[in-house]
N, C-alpha and C positions, 0 to 999 in steps of 0.2 A: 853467367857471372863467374865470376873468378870464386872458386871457396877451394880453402886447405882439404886433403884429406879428413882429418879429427871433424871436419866441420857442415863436409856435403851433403845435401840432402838430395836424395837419386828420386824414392819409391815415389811413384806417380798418384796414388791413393794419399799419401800421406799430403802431397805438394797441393793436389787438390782440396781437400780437406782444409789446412791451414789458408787458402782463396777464399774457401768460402764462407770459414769463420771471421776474414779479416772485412768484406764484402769493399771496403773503400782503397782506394789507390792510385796512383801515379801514373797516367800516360805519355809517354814522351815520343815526339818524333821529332825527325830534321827537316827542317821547314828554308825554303830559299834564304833567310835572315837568320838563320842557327836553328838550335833546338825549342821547341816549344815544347809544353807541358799544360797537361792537364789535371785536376786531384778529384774524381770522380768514382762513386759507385760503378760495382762493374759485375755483373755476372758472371758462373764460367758456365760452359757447353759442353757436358760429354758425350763419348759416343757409345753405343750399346753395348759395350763390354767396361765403362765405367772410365775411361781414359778424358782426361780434358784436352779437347780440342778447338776450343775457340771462348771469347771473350767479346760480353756486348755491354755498353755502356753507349751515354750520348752527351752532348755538349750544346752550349746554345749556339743559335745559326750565327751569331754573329763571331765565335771566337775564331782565331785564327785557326788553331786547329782543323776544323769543320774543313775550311777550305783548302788547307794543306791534303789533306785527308780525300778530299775530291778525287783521286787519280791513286791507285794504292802506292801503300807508303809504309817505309819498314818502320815499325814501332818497338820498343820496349814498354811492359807494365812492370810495376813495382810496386810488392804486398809486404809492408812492413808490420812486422811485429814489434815488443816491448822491446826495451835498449838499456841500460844501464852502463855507469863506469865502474872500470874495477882499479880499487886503490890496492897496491900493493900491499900496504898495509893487516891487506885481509889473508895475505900468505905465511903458512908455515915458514919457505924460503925465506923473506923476509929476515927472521930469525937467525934462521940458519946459517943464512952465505951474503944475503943482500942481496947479490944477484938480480933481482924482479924490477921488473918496469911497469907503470899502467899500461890498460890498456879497457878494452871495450867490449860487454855482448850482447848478445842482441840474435832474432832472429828475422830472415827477409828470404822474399821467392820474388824474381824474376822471371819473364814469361818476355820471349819474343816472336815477332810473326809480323805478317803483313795487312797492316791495317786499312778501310775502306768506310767511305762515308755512306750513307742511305738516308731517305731520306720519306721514303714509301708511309704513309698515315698509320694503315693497318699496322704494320711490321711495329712502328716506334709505339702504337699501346699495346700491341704485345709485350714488347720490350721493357718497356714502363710499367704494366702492369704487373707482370715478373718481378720486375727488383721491390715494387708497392708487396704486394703478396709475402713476398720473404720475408723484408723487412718489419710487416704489420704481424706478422702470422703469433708472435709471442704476448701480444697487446690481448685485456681483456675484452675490449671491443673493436676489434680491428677494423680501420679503415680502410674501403677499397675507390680504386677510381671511378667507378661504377657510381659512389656518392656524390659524386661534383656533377653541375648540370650538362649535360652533354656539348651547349656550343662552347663552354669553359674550357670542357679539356682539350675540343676541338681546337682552340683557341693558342693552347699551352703548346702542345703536338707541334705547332705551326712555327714556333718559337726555336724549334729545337732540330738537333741534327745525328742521326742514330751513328754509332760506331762499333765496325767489329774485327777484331783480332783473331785473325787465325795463327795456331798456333804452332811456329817451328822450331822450337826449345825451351823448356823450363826447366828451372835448377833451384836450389836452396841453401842457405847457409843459418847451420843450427849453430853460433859460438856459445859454448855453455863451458868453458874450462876444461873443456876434455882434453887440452894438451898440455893438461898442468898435472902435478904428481898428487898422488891421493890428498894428501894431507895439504895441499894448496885448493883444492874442489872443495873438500870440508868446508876452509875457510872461509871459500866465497858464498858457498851454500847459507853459511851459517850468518853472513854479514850481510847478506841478500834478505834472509827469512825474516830478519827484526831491523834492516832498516824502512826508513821514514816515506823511501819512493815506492808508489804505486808498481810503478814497471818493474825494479827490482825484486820485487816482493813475487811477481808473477814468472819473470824469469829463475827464482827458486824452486815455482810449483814444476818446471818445464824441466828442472836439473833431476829432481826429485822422481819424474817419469822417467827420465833414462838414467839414471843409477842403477 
């Protein structure tokens, strides 16, 4: 992904990390008829020194996808974070000169690599059991797939088409106002912290970490 300097996110730990807090996202390949897209949970894979190396998620057997995916297929994933707009208004500059324009923050990780479909029983309730587990792990009584009657899941498995992402670049763009002068970061900080959006509100806690 294209990100400014003030804005790149390099550290592999960190890229990883915000994946896995986000857990749902955007699959997209190019399919003989254009792009198609998927919005699907998605796991990542590290390798034994802690690096993400791959991405599994699955799709139902009937989507296009699935069968694009049959033959590998260069994909992009896309992990968005909270977004906000920023009014001008919330700048010092403003004041000052005029000068200022909207504009937008927001944080996202892109992940590209070459995607492949599977399709193996075992592998998809691994797979599924995986992203159940994670997802249930914070529940007082957590659900496992283990609870469903066996020819159910057997049933479900059958329905579906595993996908995985290896992976040959990912990147990050943190826009938090770092390319704005002190006394314009203030402003957004501060019209971020006590406005009315959820998102905004949370892209303040994210300024407030890197202050």
């Amino acid at each position: 992904m294209h990100a400014a300097p003030h804005f790149r996110m390099d550290d592999q730990s960190e890229l990883a990390a915000f994946i896995e807090a986000r857990h749902f996202g955007s699959l997209i390949v190019a399919g003989p008829n254009g792009p198609q897209a998927a919005h699907i949970p998605m796991i990542l894979n590290r390798d034994a020194d802690g690096r993400p190396v791959s991405l599994e998620g699955h799709v139902a057997r009937n989507n296009p996808l699935a069968a694009i995916a049959a033959r590998p297929v260069r994909a992009l994933a896309i992990f968005s974070g909270a977004d906000a707009y920023v009014t001008p208004s919330l700048y010092l500059s403003k004041r000052e000169h005029g000068k200022v324009v909207p504009t937008w923050n927001y944080i996202a990780v892109e992940i590209a690599g070459e995607v492949t479909a599977f399709s193996d029983a075992d592998a998809l309730r691994t797979q599924v059991s995986r992203i159940t587990d994670m997802m249930e792990a914070p529940a007082a009584a957590p659900w496992a797939v283990s609870d469903a009657p066996e020819d159910y899941i057997a049933k479900m498995l059958n329905g579906i088409t595993g996908l995985k992402l290896v992976i040959d670049s990912i990147g990050g763009s943190r826009k938090l106002s770092q390319n704005r002068p002190e006394g314009d970061r203030a402003g957004v900080l501060n019209g971020f912290d006590h406005s009315n959006d959820p998102a905004a509100r949370q892209l303040a806690s994210e300024m407030k970490k890197k202050a």
